[in-house]
mmCIF file of the C-alpha atoms, coordinates in Angstrom:
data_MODEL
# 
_entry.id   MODEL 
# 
loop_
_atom_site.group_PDB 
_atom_site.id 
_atom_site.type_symbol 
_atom_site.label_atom_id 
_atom_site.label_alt_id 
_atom_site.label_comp_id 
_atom_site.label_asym_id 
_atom_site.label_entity_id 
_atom_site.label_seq_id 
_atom_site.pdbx_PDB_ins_code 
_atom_site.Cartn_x 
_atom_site.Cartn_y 
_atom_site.Cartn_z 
_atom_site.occupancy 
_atom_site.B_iso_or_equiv 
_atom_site.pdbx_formal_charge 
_atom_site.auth_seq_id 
_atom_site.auth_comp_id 
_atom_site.auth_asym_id 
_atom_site.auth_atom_id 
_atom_site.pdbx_PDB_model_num 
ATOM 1   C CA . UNK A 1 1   ? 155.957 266.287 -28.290 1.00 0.00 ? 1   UNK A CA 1 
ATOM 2   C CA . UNK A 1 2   ? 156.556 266.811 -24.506 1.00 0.00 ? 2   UNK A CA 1 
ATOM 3   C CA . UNK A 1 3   ? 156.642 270.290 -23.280 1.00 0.00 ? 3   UNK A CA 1 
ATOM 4   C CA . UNK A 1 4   ? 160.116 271.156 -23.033 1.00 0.00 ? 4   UNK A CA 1 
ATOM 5   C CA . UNK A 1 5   ? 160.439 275.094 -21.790 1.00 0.00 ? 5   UNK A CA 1 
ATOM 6   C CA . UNK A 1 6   ? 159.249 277.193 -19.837 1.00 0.00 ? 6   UNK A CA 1 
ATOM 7   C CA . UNK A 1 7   ? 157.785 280.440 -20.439 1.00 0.00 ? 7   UNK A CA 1 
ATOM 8   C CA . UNK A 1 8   ? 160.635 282.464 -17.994 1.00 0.00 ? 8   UNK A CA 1 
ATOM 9   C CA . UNK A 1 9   ? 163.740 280.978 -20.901 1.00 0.00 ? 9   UNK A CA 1 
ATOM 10  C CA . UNK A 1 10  ? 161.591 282.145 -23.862 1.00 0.00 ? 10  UNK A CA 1 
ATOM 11  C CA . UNK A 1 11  ? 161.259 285.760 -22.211 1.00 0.00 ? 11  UNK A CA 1 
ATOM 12  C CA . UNK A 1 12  ? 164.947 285.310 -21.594 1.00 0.00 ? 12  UNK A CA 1 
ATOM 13  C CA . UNK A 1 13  ? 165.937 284.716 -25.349 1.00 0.00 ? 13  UNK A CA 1 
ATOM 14  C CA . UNK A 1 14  ? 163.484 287.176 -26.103 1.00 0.00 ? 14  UNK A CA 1 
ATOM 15  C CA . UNK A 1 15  ? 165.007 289.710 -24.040 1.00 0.00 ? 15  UNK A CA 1 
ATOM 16  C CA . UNK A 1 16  ? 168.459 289.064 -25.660 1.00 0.00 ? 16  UNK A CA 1 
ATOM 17  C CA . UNK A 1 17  ? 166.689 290.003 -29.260 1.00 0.00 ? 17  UNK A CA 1 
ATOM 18  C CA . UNK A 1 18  ? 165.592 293.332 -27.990 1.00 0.00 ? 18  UNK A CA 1 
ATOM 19  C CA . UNK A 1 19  ? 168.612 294.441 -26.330 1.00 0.00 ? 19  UNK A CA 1 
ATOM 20  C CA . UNK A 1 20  ? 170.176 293.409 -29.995 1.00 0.00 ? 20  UNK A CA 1 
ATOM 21  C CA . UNK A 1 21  ? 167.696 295.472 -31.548 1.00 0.00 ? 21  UNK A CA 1 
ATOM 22  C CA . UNK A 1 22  ? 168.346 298.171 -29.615 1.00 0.00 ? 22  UNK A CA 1 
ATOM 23  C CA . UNK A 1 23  ? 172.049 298.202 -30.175 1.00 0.00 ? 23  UNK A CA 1 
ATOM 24  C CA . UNK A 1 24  ? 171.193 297.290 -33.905 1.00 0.00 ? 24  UNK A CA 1 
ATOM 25  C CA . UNK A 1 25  ? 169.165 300.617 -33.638 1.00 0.00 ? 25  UNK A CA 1 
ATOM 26  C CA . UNK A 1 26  ? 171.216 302.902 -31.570 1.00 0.00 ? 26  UNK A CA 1 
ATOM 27  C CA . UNK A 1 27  ? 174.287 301.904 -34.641 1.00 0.00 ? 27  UNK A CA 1 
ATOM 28  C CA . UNK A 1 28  ? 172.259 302.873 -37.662 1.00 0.00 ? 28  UNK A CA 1 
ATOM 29  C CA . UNK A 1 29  ? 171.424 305.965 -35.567 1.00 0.00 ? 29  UNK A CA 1 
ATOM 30  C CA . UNK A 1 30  ? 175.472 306.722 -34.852 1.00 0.00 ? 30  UNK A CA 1 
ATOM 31  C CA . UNK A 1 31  ? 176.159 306.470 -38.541 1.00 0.00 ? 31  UNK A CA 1 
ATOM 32  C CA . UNK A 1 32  ? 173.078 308.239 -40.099 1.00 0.00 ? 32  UNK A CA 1 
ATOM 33  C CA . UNK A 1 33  ? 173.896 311.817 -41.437 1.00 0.00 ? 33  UNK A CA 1 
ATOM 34  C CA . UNK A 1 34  ? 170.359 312.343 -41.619 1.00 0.00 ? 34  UNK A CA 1 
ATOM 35  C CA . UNK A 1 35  ? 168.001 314.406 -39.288 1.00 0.00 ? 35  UNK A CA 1 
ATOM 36  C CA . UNK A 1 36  ? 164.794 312.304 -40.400 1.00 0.00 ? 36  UNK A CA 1 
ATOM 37  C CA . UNK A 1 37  ? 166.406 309.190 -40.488 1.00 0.00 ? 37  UNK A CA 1 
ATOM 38  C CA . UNK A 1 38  ? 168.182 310.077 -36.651 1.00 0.00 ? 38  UNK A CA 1 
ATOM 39  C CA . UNK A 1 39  ? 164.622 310.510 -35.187 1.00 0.00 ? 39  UNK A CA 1 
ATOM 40  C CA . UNK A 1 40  ? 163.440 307.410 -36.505 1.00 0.00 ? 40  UNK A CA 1 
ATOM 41  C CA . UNK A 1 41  ? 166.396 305.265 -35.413 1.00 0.00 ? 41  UNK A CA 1 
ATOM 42  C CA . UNK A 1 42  ? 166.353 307.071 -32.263 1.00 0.00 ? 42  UNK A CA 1 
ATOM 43  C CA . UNK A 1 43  ? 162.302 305.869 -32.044 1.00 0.00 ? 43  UNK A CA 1 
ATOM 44  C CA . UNK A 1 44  ? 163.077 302.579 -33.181 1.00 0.00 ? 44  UNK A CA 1 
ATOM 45  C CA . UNK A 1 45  ? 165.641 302.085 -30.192 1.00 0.00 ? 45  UNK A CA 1 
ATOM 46  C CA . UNK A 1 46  ? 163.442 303.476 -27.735 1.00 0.00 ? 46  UNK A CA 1 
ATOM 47  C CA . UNK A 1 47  ? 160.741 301.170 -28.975 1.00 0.00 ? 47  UNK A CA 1 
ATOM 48  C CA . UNK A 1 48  ? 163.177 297.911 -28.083 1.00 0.00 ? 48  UNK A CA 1 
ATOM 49  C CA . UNK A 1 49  ? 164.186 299.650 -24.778 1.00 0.00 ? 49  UNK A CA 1 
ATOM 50  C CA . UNK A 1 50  ? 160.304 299.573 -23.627 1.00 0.00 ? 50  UNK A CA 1 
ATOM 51  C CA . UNK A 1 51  ? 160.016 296.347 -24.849 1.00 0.00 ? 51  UNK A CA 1 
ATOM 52  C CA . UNK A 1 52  ? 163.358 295.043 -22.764 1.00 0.00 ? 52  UNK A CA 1 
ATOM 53  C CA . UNK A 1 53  ? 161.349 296.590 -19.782 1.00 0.00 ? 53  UNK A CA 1 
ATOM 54  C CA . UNK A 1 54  ? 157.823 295.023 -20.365 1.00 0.00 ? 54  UNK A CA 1 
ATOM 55  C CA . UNK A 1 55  ? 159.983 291.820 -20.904 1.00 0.00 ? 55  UNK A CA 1 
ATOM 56  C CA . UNK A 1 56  ? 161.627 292.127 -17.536 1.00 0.00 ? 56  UNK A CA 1 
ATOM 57  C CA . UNK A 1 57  ? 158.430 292.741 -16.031 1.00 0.00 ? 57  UNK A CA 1 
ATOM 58  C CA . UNK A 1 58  ? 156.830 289.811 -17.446 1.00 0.00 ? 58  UNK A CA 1 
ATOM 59  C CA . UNK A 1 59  ? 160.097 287.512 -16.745 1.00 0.00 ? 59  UNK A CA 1 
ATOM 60  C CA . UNK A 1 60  ? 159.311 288.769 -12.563 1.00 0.00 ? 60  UNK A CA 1 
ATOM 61  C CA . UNK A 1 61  ? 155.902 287.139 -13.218 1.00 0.00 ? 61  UNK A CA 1 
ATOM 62  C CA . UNK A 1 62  ? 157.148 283.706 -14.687 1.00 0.00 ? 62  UNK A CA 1 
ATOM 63  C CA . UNK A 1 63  ? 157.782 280.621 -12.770 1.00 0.00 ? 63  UNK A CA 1 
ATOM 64  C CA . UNK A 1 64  ? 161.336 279.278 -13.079 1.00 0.00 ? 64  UNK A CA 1 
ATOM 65  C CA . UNK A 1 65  ? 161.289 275.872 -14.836 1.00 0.00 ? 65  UNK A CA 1 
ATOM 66  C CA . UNK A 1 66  ? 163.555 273.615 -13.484 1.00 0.00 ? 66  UNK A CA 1 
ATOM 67  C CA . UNK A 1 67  ? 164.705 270.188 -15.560 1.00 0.00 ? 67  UNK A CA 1 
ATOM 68  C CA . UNK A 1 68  ? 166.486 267.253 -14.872 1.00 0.00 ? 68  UNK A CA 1 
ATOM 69  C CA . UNK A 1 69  ? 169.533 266.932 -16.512 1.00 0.00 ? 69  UNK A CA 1 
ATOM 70  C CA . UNK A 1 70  ? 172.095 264.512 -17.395 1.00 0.00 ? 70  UNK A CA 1 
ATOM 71  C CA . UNK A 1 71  ? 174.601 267.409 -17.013 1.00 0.00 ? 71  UNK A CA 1 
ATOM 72  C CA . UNK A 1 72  ? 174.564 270.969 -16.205 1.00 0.00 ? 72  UNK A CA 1 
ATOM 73  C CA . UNK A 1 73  ? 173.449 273.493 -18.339 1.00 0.00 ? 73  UNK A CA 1 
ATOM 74  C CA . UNK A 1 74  ? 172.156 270.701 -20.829 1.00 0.00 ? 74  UNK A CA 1 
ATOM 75  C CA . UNK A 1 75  ? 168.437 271.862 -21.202 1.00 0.00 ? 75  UNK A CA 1 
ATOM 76  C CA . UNK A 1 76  ? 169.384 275.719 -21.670 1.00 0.00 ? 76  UNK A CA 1 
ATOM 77  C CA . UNK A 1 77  ? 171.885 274.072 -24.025 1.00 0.00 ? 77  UNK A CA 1 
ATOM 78  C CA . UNK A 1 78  ? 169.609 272.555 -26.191 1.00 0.00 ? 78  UNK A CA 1 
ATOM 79  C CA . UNK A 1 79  ? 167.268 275.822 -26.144 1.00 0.00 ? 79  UNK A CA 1 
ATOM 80  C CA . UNK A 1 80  ? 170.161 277.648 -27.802 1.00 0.00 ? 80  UNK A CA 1 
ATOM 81  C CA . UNK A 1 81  ? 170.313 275.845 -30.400 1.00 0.00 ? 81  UNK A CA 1 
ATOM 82  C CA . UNK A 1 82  ? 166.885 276.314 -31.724 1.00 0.00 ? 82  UNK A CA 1 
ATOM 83  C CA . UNK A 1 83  ? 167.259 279.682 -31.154 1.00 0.00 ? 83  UNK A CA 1 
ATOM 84  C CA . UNK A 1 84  ? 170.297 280.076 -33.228 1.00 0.00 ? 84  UNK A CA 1 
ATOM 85  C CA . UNK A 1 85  ? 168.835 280.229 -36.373 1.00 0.00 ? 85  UNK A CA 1 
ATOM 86  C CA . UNK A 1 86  ? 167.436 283.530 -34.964 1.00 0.00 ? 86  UNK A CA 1 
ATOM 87  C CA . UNK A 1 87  ? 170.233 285.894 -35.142 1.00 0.00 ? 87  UNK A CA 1 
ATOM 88  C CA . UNK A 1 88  ? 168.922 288.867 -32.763 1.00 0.00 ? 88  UNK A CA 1 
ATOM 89  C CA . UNK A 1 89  ? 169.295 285.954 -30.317 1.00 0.00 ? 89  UNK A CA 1 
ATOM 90  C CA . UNK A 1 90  ? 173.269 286.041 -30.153 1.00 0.00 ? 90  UNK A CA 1 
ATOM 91  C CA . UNK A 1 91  ? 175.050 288.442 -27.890 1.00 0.00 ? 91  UNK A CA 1 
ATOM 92  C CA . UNK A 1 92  ? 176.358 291.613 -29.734 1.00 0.00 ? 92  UNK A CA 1 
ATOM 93  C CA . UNK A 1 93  ? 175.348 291.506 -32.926 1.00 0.00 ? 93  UNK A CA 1 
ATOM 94  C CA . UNK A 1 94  ? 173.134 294.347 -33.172 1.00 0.00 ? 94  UNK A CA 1 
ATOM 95  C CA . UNK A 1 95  ? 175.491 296.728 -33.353 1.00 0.00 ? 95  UNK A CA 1 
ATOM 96  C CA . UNK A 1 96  ? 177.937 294.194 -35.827 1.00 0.00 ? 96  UNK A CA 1 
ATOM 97  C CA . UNK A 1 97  ? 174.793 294.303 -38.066 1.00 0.00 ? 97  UNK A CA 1 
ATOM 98  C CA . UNK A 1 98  ? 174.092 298.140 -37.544 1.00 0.00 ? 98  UNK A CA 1 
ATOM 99  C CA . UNK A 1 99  ? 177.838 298.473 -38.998 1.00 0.00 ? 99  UNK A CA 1 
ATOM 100 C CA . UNK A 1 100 ? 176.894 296.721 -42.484 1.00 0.00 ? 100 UNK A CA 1 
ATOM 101 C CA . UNK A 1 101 ? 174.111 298.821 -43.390 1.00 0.00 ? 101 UNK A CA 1 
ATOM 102 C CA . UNK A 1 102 ? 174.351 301.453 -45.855 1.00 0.00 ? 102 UNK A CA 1 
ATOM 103 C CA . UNK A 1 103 ? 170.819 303.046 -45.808 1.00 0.00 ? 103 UNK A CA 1 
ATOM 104 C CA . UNK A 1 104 ? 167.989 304.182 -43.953 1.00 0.00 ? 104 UNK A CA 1 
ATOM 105 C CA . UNK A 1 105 ? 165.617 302.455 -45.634 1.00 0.00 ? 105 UNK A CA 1 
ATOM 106 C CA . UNK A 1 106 ? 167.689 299.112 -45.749 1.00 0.00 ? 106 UNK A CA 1 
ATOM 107 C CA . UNK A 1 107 ? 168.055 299.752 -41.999 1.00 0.00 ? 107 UNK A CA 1 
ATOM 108 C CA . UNK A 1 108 ? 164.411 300.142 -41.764 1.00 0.00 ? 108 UNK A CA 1 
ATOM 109 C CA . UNK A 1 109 ? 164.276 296.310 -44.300 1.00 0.00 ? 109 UNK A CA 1 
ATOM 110 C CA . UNK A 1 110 ? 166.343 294.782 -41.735 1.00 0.00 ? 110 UNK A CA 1 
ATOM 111 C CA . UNK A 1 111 ? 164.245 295.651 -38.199 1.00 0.00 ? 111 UNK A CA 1 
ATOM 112 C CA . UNK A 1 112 ? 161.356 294.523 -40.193 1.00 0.00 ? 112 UNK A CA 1 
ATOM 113 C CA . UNK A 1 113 ? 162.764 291.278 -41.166 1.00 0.00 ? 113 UNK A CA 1 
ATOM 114 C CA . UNK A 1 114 ? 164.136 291.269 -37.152 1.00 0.00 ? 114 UNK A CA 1 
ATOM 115 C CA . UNK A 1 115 ? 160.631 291.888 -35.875 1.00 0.00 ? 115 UNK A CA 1 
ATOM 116 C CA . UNK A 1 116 ? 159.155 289.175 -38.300 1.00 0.00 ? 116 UNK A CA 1 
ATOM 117 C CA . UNK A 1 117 ? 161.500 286.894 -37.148 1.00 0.00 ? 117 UNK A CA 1 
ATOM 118 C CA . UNK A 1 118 ? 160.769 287.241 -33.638 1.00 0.00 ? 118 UNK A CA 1 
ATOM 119 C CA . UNK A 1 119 ? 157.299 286.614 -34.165 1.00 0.00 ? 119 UNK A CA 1 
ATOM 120 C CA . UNK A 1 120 ? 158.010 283.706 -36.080 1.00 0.00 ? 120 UNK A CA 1 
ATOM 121 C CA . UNK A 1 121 ? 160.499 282.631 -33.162 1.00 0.00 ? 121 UNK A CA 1 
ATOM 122 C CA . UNK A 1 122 ? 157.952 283.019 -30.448 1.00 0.00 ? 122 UNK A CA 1 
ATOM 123 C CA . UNK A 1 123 ? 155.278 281.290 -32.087 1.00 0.00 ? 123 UNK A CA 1 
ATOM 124 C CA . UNK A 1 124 ? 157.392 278.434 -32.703 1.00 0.00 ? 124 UNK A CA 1 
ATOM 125 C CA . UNK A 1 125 ? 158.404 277.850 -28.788 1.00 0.00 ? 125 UNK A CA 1 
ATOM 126 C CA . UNK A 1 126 ? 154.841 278.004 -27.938 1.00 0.00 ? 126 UNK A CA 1 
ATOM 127 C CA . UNK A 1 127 ? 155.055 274.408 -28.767 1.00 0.00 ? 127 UNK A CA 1 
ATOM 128 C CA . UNK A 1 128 ? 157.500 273.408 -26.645 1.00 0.00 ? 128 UNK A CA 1 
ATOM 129 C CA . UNK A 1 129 ? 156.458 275.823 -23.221 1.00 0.00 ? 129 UNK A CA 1 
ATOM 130 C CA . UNK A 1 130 ? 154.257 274.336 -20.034 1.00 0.00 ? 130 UNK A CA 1 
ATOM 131 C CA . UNK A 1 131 ? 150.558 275.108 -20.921 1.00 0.00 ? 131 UNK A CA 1 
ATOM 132 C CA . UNK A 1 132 ? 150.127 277.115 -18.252 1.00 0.00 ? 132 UNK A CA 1 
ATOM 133 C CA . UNK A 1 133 ? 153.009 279.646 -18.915 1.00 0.00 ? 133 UNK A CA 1 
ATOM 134 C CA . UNK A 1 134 ? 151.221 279.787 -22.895 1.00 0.00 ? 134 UNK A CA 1 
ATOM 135 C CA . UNK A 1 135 ? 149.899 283.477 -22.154 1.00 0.00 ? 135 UNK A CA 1 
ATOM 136 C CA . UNK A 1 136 ? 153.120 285.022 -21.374 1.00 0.00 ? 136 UNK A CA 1 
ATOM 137 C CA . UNK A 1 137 ? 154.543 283.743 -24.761 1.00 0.00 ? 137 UNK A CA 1 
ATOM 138 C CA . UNK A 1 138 ? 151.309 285.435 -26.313 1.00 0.00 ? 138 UNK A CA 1 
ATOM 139 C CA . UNK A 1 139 ? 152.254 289.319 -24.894 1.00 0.00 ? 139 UNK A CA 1 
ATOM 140 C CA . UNK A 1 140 ? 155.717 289.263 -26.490 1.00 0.00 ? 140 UNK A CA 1 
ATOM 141 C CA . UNK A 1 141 ? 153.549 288.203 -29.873 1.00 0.00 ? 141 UNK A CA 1 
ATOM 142 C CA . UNK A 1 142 ? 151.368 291.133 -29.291 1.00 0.00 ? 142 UNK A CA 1 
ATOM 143 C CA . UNK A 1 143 ? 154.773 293.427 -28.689 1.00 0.00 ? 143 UNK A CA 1 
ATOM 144 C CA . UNK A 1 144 ? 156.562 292.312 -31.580 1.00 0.00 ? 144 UNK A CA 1 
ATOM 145 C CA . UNK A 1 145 ? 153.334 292.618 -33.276 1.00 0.00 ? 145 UNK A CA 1 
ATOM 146 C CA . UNK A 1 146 ? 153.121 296.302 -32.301 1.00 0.00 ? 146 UNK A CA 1 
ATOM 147 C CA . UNK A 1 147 ? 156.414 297.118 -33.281 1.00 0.00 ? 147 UNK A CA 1 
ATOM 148 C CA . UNK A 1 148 ? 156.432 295.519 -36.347 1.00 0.00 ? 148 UNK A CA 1 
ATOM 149 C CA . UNK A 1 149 ? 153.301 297.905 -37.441 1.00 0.00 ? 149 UNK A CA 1 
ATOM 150 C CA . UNK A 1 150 ? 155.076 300.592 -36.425 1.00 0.00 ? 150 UNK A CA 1 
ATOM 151 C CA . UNK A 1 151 ? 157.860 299.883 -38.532 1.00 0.00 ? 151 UNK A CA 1 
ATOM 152 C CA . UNK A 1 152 ? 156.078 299.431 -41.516 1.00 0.00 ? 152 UNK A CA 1 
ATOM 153 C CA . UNK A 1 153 ? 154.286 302.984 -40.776 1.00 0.00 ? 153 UNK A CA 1 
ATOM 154 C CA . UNK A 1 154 ? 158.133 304.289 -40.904 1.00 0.00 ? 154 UNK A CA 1 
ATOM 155 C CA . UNK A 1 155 ? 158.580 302.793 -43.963 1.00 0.00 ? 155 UNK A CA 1 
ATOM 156 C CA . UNK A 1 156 ? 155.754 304.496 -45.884 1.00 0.00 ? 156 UNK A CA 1 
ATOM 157 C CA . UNK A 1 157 ? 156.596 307.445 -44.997 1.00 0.00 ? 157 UNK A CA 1 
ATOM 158 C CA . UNK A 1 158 ? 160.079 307.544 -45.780 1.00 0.00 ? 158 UNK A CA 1 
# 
């Protein structure tokens, strides 16, 4: 298979999941009555709000990728829809999701199963990004990586 992306529209999507983690974050942290559980949510969505920023950073150092197409917007069209199985990838529903859960420990469930998701995302549109541009898809790896050990430190010690 052809390479299809560029590294630039996977940091894109992949900006999109942390701003939805964040808002996912800052929700659970709205509606918990807890002290413990407010300073981990309020960790958790100052994790994705580094992460937004190394993302940015890395999307300044990316080469735009620019396709033929038989009509506008066709190629970023097709990119969403491999991405929507990955639902940190849609617009707003962080917070939708943040509204649905009833614990901190489910809350701290569902950023792990966000997190794993990512990675798995990622990994999967290495295959389809310009060899060159490979490396950038590897650093968010390693920051989804990060966070996701963090979470699971959170979860042993609640």
């Amino acid at each position: 298979m052809g390479n299809l992306f560029s590294a630039a529209e996977v940091v894109e999507i992949g900006i999109q999941i942390e701003k939805n983690g964040k808002d996912f974050y800052d929700g659970v942290l709205k509606s918990s009555k807890n002290a413990k559980a407010k300073e981990t949510f309020g960790f958790l969505a100052g994790e994705e709000e580094k992460h937004i920023k190394r993302f940015e950073a890395l999307l300044s150092q990316v080469k735009k990728y620019e396709p033929s197409e038989a009509y506008p917007g066709e190629y970023f069209a097709y990119l969403k829809a491999l991405s929507e199985g990955y639902v940190f990838t849609k617009a707003n529903k962080g917070a939708a999701i943040a509204g649905k859960i009833k614990s901190e420990k489910e809350a701290v469930d569902a950023g792990i199963g966000f997190e794993k998701d990512s990675i798995l995302f990622y990994h999967e549109m290495k295959k389809f990004i310009l060899d060159g541009e490979k490396k950038i898809v590897d650093n968010l790896i390693e920051e989804e990586q990060e966070h996701l050990k963090k979470l699971t430190e959170i979860k042993r010690n609640l």
